[in-house]
C-alpha positions as CSV (number, residue, x, y, z in Angstrom):
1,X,-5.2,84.0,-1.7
2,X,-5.3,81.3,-4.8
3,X,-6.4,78.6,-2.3
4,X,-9.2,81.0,-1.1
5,X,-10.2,81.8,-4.3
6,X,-10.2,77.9,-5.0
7,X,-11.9,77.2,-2.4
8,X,-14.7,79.4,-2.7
9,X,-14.9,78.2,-6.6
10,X,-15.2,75.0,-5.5
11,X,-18.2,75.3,-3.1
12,X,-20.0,77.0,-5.6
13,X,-19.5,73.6,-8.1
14,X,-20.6,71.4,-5.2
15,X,-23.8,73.3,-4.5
16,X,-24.2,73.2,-8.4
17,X,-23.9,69.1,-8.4
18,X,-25.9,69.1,-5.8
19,X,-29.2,70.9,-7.3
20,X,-31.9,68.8,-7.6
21,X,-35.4,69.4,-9.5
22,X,-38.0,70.5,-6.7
23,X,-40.4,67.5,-8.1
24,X,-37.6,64.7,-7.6
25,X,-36.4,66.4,-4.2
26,X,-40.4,66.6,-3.2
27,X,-40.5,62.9,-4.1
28,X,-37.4,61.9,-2.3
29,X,-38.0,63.0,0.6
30,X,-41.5,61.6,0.8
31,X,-43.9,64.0,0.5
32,X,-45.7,63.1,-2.7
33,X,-45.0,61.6,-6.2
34,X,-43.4,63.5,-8.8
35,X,-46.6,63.9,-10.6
36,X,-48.2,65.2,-7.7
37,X,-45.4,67.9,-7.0
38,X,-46.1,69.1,-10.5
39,X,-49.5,69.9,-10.4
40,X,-48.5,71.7,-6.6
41,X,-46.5,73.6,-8.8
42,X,-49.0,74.7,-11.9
43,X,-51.6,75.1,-8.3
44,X,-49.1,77.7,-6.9
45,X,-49.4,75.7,-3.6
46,X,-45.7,76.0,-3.4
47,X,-43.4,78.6,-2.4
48,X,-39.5,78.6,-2.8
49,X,-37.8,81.2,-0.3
50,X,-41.0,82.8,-0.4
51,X,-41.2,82.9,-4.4
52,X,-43.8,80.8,-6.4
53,X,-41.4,77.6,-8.5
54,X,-41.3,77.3,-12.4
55,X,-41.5,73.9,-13.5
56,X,-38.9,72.2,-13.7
57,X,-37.1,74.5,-11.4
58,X,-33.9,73.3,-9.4
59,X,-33.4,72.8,-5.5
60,X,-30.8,72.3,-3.2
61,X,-30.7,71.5,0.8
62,X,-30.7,75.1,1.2
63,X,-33.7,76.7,-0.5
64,X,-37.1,77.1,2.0
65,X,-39.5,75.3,0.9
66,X,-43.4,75.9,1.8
67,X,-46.6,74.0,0.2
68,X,-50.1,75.5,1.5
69,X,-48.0,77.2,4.3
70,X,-46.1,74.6,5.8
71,X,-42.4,73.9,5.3
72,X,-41.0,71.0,4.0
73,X,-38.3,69.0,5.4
74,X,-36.0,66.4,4.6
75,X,-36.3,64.4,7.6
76,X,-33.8,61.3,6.7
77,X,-36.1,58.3,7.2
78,X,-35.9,55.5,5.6
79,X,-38.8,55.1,3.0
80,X,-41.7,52.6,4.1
81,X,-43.9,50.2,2.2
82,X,-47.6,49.5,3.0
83,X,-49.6,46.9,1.2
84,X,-53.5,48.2,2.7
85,X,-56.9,46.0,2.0
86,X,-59.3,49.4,1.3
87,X,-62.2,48.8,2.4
88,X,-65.3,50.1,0.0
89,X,-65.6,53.9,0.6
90,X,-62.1,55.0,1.1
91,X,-61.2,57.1,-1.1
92,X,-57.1,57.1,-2.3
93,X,-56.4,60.6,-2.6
94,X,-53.9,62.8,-0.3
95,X,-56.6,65.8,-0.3
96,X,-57.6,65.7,3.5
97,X,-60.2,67.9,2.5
98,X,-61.9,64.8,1.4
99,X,-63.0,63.4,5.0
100,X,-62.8,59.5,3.0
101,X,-59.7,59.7,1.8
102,X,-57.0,56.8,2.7
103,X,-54.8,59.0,4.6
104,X,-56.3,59.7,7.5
105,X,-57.9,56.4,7.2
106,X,-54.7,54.7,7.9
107,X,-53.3,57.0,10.0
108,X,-49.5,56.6,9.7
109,X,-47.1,58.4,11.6
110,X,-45.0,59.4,8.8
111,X,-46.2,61.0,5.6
112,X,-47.3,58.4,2.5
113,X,-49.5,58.7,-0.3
114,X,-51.1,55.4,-2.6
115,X,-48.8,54.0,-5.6
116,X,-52.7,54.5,-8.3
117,X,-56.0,54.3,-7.2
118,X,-58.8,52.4,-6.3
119,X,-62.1,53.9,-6.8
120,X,-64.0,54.4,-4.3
121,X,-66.6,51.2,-4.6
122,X,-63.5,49.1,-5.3
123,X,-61.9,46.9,-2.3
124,X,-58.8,45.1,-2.1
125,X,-54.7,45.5,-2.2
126,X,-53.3,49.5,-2.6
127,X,-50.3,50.2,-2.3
128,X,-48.9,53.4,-0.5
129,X,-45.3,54.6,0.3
130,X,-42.9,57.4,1.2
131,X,-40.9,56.9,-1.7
132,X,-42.0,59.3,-4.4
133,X,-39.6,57.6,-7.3
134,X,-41.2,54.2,-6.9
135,X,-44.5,55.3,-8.2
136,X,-43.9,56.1,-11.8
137,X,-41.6,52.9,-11.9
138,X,-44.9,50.7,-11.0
139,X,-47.6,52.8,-12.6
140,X,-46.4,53.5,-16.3
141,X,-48.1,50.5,-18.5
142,X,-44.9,50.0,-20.6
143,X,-43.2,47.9,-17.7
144,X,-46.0,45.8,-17.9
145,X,-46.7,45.2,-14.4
146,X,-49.3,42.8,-13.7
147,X,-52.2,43.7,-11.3
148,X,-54.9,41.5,-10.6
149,X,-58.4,41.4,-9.6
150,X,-61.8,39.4,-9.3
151,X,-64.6,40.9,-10.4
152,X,-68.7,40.2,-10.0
153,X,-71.2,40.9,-12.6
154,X,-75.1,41.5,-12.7
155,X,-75.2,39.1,-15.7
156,X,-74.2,35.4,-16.9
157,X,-71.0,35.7,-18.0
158,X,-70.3,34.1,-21.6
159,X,-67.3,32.8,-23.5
160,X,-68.2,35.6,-25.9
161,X,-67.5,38.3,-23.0
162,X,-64.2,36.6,-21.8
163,X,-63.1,36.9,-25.4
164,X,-64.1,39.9,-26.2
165,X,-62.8,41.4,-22.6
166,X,-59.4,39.6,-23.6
167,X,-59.1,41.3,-27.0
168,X,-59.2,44.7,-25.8
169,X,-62.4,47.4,-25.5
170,X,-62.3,50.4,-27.0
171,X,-62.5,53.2,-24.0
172,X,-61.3,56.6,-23.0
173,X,-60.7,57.4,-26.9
174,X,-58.4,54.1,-26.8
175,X,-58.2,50.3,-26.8
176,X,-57.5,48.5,-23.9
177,X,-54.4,46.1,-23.9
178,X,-54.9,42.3,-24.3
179,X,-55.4,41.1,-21.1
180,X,-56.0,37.7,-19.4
181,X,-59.2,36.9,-18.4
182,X,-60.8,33.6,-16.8
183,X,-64.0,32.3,-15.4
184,X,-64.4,31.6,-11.5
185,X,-67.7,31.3,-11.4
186,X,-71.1,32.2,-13.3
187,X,-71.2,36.0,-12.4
188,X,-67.0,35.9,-11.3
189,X,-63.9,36.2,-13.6
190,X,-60.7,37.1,-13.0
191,X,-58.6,39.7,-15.0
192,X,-55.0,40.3,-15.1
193,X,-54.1,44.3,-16.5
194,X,-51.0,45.8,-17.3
195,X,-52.8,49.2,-18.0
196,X,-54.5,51.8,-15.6
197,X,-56.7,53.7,-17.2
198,X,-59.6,55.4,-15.0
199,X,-62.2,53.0,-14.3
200,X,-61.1,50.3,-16.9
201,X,-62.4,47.6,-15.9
202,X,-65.8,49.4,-14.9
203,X,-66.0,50.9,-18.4
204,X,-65.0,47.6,-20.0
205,X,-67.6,46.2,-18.5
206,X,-70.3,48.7,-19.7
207,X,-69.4,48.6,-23.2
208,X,-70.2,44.7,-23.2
209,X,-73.5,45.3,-21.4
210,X,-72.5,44.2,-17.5
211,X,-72.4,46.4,-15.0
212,X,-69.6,45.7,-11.7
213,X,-71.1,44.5,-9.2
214,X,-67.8,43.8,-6.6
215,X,-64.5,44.5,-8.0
216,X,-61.7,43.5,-5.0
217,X,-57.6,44.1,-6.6
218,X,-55.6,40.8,-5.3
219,X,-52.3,41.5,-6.2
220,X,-50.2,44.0,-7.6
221,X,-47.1,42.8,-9.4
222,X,-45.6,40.1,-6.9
223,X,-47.7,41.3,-4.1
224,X,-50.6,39.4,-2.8
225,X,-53.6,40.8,-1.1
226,X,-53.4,37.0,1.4
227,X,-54.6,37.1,4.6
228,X,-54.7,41.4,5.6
229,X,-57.8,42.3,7.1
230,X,-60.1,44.1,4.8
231,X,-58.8,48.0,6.8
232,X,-55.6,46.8,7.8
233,X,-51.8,47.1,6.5
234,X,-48.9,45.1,6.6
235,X,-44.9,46.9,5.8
236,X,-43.6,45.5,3.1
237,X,-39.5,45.0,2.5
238,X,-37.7,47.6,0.1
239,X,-36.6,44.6,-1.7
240,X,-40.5,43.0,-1.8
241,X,-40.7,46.2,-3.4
242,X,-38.2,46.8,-5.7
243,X,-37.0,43.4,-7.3
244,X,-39.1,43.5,-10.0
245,X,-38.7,46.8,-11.1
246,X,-35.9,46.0,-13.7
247,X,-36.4,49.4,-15.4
């Protein structure tokens, strides 16, 4: 009877270890960012054996779990990588409500969403993945990951606008971080951000007087844009992915 009793006791503790928050379990098993599962939550799009979550509310394997009337699996695959050239026009969002946005674009056979945005008159490298914990790891400024891009301007650029672009603009009720920022040609520069505020370099821009004209992302951390067609992906490694991420 002790060993039953025992036994029983200890099944409970494993299923305890074994909870998980529904936004981490959401992220891990590829359906969308942490971030995102929060604001499912505070939406009520989600449904936990046919109960709307708290946040911060605690899974496990067991628990039926619905968002906008479909139920969500953990399906075991291995997490995937995409580095995409978006093409003007797509929009990166996972609404498919939105008949521009970049999932149905690509297309992928198993579910991804983008690692931050481009806008929708931007072009150039996005990255998208299954893996929900990644995102937060790339996207929050204090890690300082670089991303890169080349912009064109209606006007002549000046030493006076590279300086004052460099210094930091005040935006968004903030000042933008120092950043590098270099002259291609008369209307081109190049700028290096660690930041991602909406539209920065856009608002930057029209606080000096210059409106964007092309704005095309190149790289994201150690990940160049190269030779992908402009609509096109190529898979990237876990470890492409991951080995700058000391965090």
């Amino acid at each position: 009877m002790c060993s039953i009793i025992r036994s029983i006791i200890n099944k409970f503790a494993l299923e305890e270890i074994q909870l998980t928050r529904l936004n981490k379990y959401l992220s891990e098993v590829g359906y969308c960012s942490r971030r995102a599962a929060d604001k499912l939550i505070l939406e009520e799009r989600i449904k936990i054996n046919g109960v709307l979550p708290v946040m911060g509310q605690k899974v496990s394997s067991k628990d039926v779990i619905y968002i906008d009337g479909k139920q969500i699996q953990d399906t075991d695959k291995e997490h995937v990588y995409l580095a995409f050239n978006k093409p003007v026009g797509v929009v990166c969002t996972t609404d498919l409500r939105d008949k521009d946005n970049i999932i149905e674009y690509i297309n992928y056979p198993q579910r991804i969403f983008p690692i931050g945005r481009l806008d929708k008159p931007s072009e150039g490298l996005i990255l998208l993945t299954s893996d929900g914990d990644v995102v937060n790891k790339i996207l929050r400024s204090r890690y300082n990951h670089e991303k890169e891009y080349i912009v064109t301007v209606d006007k002549l650029i000046t030493p006076d606008f590279i300086k004052r672009m460099s210094s930091g603009i005040p935006i968004l009720d903030t000042v933008t971080k120092k950043c590098n920022v270099e002259i291609i040609t008369k209307f081109t520069f190049r700028i290096v951000l660690t930041q991602g505020l909406n539209r920065q370099i856009r608002r930057m821009c029209e606080y000096l007087g210059f409106e964007v004209v092309k704005l095309k992302r190149v790289r994201v951390m150690n990940i160049q844009l190269e030779d992908i067609p402009v609509g096109k992906y190529k898979l990237l490694t876990h470890n492409k992915i991951y080995e700058q991420l000391d965090v």
